[in-house]
C-alpha positions as CSV (number, residue, x, y, z in Angstrom):
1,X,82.9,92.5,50.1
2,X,84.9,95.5,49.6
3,X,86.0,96.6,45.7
4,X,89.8,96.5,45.5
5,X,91.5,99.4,43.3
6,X,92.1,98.3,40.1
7,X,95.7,99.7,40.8
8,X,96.6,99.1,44.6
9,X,99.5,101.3,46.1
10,X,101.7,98.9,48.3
11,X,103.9,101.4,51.0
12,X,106.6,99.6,53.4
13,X,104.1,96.2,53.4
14,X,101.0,97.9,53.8
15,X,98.6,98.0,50.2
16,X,96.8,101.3,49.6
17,X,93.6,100.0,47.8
18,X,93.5,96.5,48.6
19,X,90.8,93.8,50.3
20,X,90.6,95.8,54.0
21,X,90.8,99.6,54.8
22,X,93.9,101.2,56.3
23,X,93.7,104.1,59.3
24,X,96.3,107.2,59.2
25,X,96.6,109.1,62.2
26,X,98.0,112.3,61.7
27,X,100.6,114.5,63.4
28,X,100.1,118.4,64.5
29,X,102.2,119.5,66.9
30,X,103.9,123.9,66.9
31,X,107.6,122.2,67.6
32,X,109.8,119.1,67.4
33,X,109.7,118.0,70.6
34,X,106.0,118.3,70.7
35,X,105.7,116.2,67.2
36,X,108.4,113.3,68.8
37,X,105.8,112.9,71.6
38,X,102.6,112.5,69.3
39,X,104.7,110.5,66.9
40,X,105.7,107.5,69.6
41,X,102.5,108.0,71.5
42,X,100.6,107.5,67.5
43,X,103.1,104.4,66.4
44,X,102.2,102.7,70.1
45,X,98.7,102.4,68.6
46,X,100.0,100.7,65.8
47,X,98.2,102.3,62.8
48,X,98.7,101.5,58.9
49,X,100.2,104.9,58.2
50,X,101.3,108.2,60.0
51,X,100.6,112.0,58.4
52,X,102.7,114.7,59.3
53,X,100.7,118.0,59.0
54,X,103.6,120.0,59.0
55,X,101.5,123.3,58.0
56,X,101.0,123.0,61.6
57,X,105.1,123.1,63.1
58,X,106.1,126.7,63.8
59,X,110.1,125.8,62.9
60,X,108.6,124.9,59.8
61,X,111.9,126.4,57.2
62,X,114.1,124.9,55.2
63,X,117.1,124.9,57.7
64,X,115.3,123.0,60.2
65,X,113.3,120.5,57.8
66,X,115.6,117.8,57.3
67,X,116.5,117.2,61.0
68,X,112.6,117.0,61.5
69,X,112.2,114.5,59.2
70,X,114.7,112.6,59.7
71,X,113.9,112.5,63.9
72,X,110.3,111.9,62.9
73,X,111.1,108.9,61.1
74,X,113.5,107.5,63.5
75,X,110.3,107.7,66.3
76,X,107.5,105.8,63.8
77,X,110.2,103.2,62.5
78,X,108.7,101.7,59.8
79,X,105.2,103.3,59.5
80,X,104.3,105.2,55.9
81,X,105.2,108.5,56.2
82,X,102.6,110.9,54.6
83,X,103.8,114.6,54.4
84,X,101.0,117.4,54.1
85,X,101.8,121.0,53.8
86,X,98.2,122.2,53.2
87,X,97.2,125.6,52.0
88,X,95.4,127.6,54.2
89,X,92.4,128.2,51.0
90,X,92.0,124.0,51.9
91,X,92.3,123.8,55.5
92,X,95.9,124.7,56.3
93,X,96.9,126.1,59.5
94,X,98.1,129.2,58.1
95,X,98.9,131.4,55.3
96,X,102.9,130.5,53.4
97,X,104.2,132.1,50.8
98,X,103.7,129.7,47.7
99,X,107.4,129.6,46.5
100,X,108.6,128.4,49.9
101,X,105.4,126.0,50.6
102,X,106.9,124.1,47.4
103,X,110.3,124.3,48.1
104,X,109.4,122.8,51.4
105,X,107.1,120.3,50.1
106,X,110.5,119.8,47.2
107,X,113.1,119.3,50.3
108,X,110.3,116.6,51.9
109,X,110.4,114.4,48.9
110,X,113.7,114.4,48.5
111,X,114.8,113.8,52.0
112,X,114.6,109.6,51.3
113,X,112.2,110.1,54.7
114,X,108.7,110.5,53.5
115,X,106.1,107.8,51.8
116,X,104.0,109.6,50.5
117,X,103.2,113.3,49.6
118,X,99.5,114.9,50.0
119,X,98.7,118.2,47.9
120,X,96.2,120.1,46.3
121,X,94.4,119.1,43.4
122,X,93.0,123.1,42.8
123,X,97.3,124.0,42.9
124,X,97.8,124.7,39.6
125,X,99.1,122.6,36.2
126,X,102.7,123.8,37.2
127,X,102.6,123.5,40.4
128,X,100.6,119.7,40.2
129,X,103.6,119.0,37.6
130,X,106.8,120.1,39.3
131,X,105.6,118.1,42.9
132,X,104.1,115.2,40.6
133,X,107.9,114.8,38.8
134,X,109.9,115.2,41.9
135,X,107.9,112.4,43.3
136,X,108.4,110.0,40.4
137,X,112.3,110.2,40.9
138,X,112.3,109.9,44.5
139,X,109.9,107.1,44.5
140,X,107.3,108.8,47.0
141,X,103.1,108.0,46.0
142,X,101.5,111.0,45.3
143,X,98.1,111.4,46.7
144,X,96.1,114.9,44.9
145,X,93.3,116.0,47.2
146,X,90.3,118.1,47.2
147,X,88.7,119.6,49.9
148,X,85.4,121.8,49.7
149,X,84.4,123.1,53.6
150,X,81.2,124.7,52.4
151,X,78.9,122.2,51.2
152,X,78.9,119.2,49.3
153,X,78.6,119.1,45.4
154,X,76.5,116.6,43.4
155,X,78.6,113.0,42.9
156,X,79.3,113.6,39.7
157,X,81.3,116.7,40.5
158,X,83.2,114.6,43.1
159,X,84.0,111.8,41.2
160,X,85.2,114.5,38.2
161,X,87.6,115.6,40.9
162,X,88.9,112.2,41.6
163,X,89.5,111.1,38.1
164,X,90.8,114.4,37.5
165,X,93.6,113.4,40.1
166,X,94.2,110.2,38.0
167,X,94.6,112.3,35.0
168,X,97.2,114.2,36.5
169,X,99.4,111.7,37.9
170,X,98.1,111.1,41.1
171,X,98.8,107.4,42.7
172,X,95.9,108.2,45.4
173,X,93.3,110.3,45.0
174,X,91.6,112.2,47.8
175,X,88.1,114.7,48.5
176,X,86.5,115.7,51.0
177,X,83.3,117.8,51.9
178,X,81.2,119.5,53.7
179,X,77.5,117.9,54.6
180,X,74.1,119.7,55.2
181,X,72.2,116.5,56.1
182,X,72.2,113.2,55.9
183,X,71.6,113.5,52.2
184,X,74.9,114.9,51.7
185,X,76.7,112.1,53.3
186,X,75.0,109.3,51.0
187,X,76.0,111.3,48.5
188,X,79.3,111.3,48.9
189,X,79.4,107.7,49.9
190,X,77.6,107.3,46.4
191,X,80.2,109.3,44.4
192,X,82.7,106.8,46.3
193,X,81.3,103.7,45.0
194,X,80.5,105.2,41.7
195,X,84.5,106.5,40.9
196,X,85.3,103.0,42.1
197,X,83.4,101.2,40.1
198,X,83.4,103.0,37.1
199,X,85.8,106.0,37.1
200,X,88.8,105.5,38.8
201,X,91.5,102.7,38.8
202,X,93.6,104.8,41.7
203,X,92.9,104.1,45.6
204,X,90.8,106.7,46.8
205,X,90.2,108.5,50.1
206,X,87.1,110.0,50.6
207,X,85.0,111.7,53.4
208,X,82.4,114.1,54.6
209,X,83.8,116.3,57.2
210,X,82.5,117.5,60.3
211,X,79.7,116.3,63.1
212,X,77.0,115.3,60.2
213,X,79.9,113.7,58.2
214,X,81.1,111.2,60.8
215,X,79.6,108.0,59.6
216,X,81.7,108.3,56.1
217,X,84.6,107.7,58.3
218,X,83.4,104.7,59.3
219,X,81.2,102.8,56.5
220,X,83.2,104.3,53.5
221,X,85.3,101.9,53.6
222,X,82.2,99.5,52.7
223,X,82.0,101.9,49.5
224,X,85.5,102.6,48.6
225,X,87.3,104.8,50.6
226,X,91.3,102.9,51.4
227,X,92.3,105.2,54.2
228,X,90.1,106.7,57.0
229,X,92.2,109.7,59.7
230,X,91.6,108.8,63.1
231,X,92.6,110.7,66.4
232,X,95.4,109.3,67.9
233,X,96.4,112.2,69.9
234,X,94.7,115.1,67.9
235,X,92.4,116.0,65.4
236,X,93.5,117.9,62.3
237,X,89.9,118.0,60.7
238,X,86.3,118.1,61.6
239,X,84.9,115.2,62.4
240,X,87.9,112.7,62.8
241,X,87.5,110.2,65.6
242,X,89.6,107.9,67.7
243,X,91.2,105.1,66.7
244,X,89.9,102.6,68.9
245,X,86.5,103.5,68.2
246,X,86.9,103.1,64.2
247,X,88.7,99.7,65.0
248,X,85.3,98.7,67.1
249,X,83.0,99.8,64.8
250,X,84.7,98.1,61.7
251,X,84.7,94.9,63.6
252,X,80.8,95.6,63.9
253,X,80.4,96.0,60.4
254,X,83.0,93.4,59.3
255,X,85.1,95.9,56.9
256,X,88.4,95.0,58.5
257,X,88.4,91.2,57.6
């Protein structure tokens, strides 16, 4: 049986952390048109919750923001909104000014649009602090990630970086890495179970990336891990795959019941 965070996030009905996994399926479209079409065809596939990965939207400016959001929502409905604005030093889509990235990421949590907000862990004290306060008043769940694309650390350095998260006020708290081998995988599936079990009350998403990662996408839920990214209508990350698939091979392995 699944462990349960020892704090579950609850988000328009759906719990974050609770007895069965949840699927995102994120958004990355260059324009607003392009986003409304992979937002309806994503919320036809009925997923638990729906990331924008607006480091991807070439209108992205303050100006055009709010209409954005608010025509984003109004195509998923009800869905949990995540919003990620990813630096390009973590797997953004490109480089932004860091002033304007957090006045962007500011505007988004204040909009009344969002869920939830996805950010660097490795952004800075300041930076953690001034996003972390701005989503206590408007009531959106922080989730503090950190991402390494070379390799993958030892568990104990991965589950320091998810308790650090905790520590700093994050409601979810997110890595990922990149594996060699197979070894590298367990390992991260360890430092899942481990900072679940041990470390960290928070719901946790966790993953190795890429090809040689793929299987933490589908058994870490067994270990831990709350949310898994599926494709829906495109990949934002190495290794992500569709939904239908995860949905089959949960079944299999009896994670989603």
């Amino acid at each position: 049986m699944r462990l349960s965070a020892s704090k579950p996030v609850e988000v328009r009905g759906r719990v974050i952390g609770g007895p069965l996994p949840l699927i995102c399926l994120p958004l990355a479209a260059p324009d607003l048109p392009g986003l409304l079409r992979q937002a309806r065809t994503a919320a036809a596939l009925a997923p638990d919750l729906v990331e924008w990965r607006a480091d991807v939207f070439e209108e992205l400016d303050l100006p055009a923001l709010p209409r954005a959001l608010a025509e984003l929502r109004s195509a998923i409905g009800d869905l949990p909104l995540v919003f990620t604005c990813r630096r390009a030093e973590e797997g953004g889509f490109r480089a932004m000014d860091g002033r304007l990235r957090l006045e962007i990421i500011l505007v988004a949590i204040a909009s009344g649009r969002i869920d939830l907000l996805d950010t660097e862990l490795a952004g800075g004290a300041d930076f953690v602090a001034a996003v972390r306060n701005a989503c206590r008043r408007a009531g959106v769940r922080l989730i503090l990630s950190w991402h390494d694309f070379q390799h993958t650390p030892a568990a104990a350095v991965i589950v320091d970086r998810l308790a650090r998260a905790e520590a700093l006020g994050a409601d979810i708290a997110k890595a990922a890495v990149m594996p060699v081998d197979g070894d590298d995988v367990f390992t991260l599936l360890q430092a899942t179970r481990q900072a679940r079990r041990e470390a960290v009350k928070i719901p946790l998403i966790t993953m190795a990336m890429g090809p040689k990662g793929l299987v933490s996408r589908i058994v870490g839920a067994a270990y831990g891990a709350d949310v898994t990214f599926a494709v829906g209508v495109q990949a934002t990350a190495p290794g992500q795959i569709p939904i239908e698939k995860l949905r089959e091979a949960w079944r299999v392995l009896g994670v989603d019941s």
